[in-house]
Every structure is written in C-alpha cells, then in structure tokens.
Jmol script that loads the backbone (N, CA, C; Angstrom):
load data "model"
ATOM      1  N   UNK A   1       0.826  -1.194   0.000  1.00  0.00           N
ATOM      2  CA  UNK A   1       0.000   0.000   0.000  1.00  0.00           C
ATOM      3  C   UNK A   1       0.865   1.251   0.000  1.00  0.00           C
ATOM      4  N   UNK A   2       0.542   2.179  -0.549  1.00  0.00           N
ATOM      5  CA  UNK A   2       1.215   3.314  -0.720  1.00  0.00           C
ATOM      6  C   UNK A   2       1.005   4.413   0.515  1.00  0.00           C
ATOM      7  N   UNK A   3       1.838   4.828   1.131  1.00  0.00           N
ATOM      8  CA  UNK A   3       1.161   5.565   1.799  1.00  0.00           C
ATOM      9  C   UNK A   3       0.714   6.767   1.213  1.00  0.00           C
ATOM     10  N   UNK A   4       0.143   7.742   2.343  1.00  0.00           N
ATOM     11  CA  UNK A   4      -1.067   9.086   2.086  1.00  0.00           C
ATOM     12  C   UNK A   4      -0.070   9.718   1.727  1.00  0.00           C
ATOM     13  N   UNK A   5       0.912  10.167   2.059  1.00  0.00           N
ATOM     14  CA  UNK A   5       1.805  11.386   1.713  1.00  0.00           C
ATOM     15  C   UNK A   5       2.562  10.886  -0.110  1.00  0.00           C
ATOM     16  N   UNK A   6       2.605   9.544  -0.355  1.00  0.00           N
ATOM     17  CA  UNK A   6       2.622   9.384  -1.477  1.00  0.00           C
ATOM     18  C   UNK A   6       1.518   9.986  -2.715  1.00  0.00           C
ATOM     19  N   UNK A   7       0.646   9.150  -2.173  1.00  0.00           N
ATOM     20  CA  UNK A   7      -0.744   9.879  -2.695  1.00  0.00           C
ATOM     21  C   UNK A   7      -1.102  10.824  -2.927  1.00  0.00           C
ATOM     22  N   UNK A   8      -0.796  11.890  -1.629  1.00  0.00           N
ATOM     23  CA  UNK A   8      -1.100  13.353  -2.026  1.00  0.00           C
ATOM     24  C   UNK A   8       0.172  13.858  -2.862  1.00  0.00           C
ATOM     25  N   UNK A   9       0.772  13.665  -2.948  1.00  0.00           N
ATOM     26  CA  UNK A   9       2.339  14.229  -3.806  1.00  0.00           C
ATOM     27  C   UNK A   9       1.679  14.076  -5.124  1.00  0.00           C
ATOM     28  N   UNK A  10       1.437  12.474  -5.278  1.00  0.00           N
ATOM     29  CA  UNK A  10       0.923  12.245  -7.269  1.00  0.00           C
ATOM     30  C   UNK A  10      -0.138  12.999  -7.187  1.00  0.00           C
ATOM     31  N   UNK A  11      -1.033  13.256  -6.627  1.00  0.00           N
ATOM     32  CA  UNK A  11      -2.862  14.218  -6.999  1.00  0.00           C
ATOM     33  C   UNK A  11      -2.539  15.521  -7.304  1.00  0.00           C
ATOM     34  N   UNK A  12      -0.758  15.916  -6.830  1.00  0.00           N
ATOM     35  CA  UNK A  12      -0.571  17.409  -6.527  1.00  0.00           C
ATOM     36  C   UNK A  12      -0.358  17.855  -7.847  1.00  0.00           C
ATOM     37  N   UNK A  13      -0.402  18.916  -8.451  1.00  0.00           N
ATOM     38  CA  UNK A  13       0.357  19.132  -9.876  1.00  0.00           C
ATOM     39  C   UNK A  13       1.221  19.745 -10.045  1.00  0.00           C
ATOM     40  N   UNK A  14       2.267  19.190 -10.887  1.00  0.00           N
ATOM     41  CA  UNK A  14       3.410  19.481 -11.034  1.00  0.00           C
ATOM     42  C   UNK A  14       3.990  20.952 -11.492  1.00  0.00           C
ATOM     43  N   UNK A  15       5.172  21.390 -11.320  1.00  0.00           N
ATOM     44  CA  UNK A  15       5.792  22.683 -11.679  1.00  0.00           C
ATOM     45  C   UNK A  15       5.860  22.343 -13.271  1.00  0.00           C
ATOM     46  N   UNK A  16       6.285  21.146 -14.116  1.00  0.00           N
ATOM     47  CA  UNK A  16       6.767  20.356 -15.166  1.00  0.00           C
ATOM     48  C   UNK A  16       5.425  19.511 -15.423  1.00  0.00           C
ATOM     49  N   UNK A  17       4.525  19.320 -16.769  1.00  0.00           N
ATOM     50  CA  UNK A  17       3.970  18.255 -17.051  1.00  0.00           C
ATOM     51  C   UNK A  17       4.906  16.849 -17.218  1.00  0.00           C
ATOM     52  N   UNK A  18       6.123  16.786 -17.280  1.00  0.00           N
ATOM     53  CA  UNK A  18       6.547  15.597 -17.612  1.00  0.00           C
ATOM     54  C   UNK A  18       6.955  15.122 -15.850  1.00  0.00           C
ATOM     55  N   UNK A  19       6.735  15.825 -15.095  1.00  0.00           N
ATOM     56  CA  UNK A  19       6.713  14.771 -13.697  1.00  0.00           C
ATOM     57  C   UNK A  19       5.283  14.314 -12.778  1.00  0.00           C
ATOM     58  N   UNK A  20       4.504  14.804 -13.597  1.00  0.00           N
ATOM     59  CA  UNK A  20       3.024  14.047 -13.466  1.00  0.00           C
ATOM     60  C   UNK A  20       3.138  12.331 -13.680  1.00  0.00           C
ATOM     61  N   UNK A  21       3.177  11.480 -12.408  1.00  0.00           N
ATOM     62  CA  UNK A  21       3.091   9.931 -12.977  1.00  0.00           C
ATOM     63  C   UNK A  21       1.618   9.654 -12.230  1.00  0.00           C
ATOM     64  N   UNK A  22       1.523   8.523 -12.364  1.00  0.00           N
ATOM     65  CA  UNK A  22      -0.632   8.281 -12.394  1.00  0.00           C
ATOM     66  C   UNK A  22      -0.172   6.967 -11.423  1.00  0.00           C
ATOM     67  N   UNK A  23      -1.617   7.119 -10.366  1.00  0.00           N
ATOM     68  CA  UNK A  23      -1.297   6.093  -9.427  1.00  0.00           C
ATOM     69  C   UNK A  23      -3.239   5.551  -9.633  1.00  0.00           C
ATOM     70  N   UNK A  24      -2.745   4.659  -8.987  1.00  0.00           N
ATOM     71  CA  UNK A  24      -4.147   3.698  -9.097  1.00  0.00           C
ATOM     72  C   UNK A  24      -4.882   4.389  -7.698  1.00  0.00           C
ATOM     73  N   UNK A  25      -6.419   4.630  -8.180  1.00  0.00           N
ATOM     74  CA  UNK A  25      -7.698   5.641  -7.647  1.00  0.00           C
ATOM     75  C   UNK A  25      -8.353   4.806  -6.551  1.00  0.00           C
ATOM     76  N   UNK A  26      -8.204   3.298  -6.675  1.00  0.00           N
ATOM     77  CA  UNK A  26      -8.502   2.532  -5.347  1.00  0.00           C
ATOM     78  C   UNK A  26      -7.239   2.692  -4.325  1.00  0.00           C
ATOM     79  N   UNK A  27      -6.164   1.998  -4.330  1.00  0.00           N
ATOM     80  CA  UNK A  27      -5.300   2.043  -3.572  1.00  0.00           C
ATOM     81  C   UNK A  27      -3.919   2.189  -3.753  1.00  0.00           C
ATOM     82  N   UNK A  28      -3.864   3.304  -4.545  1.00  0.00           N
ATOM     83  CA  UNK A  28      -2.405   4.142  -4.898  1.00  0.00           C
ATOM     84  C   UNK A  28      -1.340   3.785  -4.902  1.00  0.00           C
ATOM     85  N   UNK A  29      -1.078   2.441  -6.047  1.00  0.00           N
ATOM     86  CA  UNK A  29      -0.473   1.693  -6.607  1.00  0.00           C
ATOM     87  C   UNK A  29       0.190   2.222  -7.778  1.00  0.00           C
ATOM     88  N   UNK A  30       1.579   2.388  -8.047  1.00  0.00           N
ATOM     89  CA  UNK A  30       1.974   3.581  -9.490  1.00  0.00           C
ATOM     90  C   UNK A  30       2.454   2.449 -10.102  1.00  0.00           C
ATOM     91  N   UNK A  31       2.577   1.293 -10.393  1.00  0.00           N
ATOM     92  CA  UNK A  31       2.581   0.497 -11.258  1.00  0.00           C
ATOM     93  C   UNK A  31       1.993  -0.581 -11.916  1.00  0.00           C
ATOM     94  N   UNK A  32       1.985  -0.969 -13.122  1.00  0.00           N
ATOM     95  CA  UNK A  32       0.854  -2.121 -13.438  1.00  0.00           C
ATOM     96  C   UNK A  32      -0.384  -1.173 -13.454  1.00  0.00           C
ATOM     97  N   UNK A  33      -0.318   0.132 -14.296  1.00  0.00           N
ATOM     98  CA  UNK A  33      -1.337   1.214 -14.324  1.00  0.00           C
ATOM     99  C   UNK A  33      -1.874   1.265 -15.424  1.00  0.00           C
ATOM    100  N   UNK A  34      -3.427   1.119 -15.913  1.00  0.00           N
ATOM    101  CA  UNK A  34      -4.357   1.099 -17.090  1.00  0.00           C
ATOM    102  C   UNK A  34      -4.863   1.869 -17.052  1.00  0.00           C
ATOM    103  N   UNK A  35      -4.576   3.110 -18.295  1.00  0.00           N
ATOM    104  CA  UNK A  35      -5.057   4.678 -17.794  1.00  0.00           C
ATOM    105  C   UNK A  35      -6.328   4.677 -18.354  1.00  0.00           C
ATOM    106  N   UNK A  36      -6.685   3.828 -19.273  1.00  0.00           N
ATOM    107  CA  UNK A  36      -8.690   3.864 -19.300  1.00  0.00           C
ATOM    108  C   UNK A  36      -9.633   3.798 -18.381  1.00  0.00           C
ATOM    109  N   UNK A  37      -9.075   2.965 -17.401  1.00  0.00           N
ATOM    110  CA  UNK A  37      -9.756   2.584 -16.186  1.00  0.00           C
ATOM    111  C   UNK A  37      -9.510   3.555 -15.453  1.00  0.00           C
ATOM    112  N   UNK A  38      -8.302   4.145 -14.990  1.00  0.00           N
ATOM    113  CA  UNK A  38      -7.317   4.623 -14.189  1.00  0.00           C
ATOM    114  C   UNK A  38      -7.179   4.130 -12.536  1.00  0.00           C
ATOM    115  N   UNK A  39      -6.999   2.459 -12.947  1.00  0.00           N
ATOM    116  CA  UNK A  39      -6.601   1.608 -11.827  1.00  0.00           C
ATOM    117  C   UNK A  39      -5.473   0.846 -12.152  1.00  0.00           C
ATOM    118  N   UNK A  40      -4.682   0.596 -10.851  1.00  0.00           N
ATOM    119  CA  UNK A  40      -3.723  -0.907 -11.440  1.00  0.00           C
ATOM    120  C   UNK A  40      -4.182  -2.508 -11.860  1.00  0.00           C
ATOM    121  N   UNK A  41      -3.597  -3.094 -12.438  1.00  0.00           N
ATOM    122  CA  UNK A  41      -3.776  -4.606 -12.951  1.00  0.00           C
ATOM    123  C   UNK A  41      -4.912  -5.433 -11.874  1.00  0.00           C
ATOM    124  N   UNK A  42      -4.473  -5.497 -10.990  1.00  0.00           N
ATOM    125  CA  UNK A  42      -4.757  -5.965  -9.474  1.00  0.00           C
ATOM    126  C   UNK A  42      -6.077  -5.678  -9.080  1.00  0.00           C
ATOM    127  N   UNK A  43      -6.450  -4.368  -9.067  1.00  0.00           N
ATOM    128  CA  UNK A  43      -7.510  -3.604  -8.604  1.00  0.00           C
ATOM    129  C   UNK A  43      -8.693  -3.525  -9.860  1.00  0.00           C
ATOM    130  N   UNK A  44      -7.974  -3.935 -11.583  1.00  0.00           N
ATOM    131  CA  UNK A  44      -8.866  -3.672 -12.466  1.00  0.00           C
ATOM    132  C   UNK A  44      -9.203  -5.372 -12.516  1.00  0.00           C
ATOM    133  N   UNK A  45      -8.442  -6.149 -12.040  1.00  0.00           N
ATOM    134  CA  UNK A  45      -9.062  -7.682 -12.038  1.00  0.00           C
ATOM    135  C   UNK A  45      -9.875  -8.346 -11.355  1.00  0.00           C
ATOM    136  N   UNK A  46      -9.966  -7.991  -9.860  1.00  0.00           N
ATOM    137  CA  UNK A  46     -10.591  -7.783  -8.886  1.00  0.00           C
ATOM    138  C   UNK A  46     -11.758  -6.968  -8.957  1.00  0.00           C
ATOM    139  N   UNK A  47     -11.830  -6.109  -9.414  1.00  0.00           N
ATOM    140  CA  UNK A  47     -13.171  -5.703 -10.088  1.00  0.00           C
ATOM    141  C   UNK A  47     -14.025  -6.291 -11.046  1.00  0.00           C
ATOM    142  N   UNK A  48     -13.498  -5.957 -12.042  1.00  0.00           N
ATOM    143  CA  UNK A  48     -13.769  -6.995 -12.989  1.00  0.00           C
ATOM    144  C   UNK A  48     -14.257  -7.948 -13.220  1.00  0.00           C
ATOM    145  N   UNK A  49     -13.884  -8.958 -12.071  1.00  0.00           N
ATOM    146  CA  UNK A  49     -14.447 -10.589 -11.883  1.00  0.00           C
ATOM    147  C   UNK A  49     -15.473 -10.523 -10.775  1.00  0.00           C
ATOM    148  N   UNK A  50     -15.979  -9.313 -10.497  1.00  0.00           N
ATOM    149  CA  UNK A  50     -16.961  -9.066  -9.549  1.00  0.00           C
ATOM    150  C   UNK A  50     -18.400  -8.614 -10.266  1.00  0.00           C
ATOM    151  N   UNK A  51     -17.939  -7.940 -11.533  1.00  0.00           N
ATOM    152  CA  UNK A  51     -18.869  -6.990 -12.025  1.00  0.00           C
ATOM    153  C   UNK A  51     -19.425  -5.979 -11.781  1.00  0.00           C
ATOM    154  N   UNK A  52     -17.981  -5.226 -11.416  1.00  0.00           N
ATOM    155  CA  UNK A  52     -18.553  -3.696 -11.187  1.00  0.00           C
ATOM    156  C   UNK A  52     -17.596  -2.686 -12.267  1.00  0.00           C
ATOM    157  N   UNK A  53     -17.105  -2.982 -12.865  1.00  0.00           N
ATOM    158  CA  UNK A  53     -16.567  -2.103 -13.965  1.00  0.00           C
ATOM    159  C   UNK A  53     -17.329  -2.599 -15.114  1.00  0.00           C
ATOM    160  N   UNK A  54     -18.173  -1.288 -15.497  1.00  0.00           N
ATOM    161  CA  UNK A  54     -19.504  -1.650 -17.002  1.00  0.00           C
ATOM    162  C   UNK A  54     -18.590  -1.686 -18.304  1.00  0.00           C
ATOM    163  N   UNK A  55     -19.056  -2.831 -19.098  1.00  0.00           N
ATOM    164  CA  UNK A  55     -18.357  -3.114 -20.089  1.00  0.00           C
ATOM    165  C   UNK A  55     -17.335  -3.775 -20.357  1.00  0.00           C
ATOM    166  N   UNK A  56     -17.026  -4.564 -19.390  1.00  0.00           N
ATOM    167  CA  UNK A  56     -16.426  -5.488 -19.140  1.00  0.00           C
ATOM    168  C   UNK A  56     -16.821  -6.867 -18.629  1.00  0.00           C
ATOM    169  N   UNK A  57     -16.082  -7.529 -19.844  1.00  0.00           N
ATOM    170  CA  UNK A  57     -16.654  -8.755 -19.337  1.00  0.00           C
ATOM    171  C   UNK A  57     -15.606  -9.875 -19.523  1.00  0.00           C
ATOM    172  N   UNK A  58     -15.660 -11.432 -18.645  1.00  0.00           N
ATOM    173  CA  UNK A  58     -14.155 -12.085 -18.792  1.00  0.00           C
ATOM    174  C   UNK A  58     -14.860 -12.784 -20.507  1.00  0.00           C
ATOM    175  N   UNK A  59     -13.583 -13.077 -20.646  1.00  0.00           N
ATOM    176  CA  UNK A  59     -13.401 -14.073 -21.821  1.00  0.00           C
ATOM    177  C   UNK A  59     -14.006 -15.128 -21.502  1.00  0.00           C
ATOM    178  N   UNK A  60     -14.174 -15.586 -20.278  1.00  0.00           N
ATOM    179  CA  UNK A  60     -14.374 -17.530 -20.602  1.00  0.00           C
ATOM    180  C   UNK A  60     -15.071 -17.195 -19.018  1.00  0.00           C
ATOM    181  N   UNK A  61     -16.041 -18.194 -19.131  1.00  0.00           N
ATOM    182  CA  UNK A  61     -16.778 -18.464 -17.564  1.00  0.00           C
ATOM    183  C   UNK A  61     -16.588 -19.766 -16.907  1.00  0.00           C
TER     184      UNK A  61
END
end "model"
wireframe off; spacefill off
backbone 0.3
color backbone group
C-alpha cells in the first residue's frame, strides 16, 4: 500500500507536465497502471471478476 503522503504528492500538480506519474484511484499503486480505467492490474481484475466495472466482461466463464 502506498502511503497518504505518497498519494497526495501524485494528486498534486506538477511545476513540469513531464513529472506528473498516475497512481491507481482505489489504492495508490503507481505500477501495473491502465489509464482507461485509471486503476492498477490488481484492482482492475478484482473488479472486474466481480462486475462492477460496465463493459467489461471475462473471456471464458
């Protein structure tokens, strides 16, 4: 888990657009990041196989 002071640093905006990096919106994870969703791998699979992200659906049941 990332901590809060991580968190608030990435939400903050930068002096530079090129030091803006994107953390995952459930639990502020900066890698394994899918910016359609704007969650990590983990958090978009776990969803996913629950059915709460619309428009998504698994391949195979």
């Amino acid at each position: 888990m990332a901590t809060i002071a991580w968190i608030n640093k990435a939400n903050a905006t930068p002096k530079y657009s090129t030091r803006k990096y994107n953390r995952c919106k459930v639990c502020g994870r900066p890698r394994g990041y899918l910016r359609k969703y704007q969650m990590c791998r983990i958090c978009f699979r776990k969803l996913a196989s629950e059915g709460l992200i619309p428009g998504v659906t698994k391949s195979s049941w």
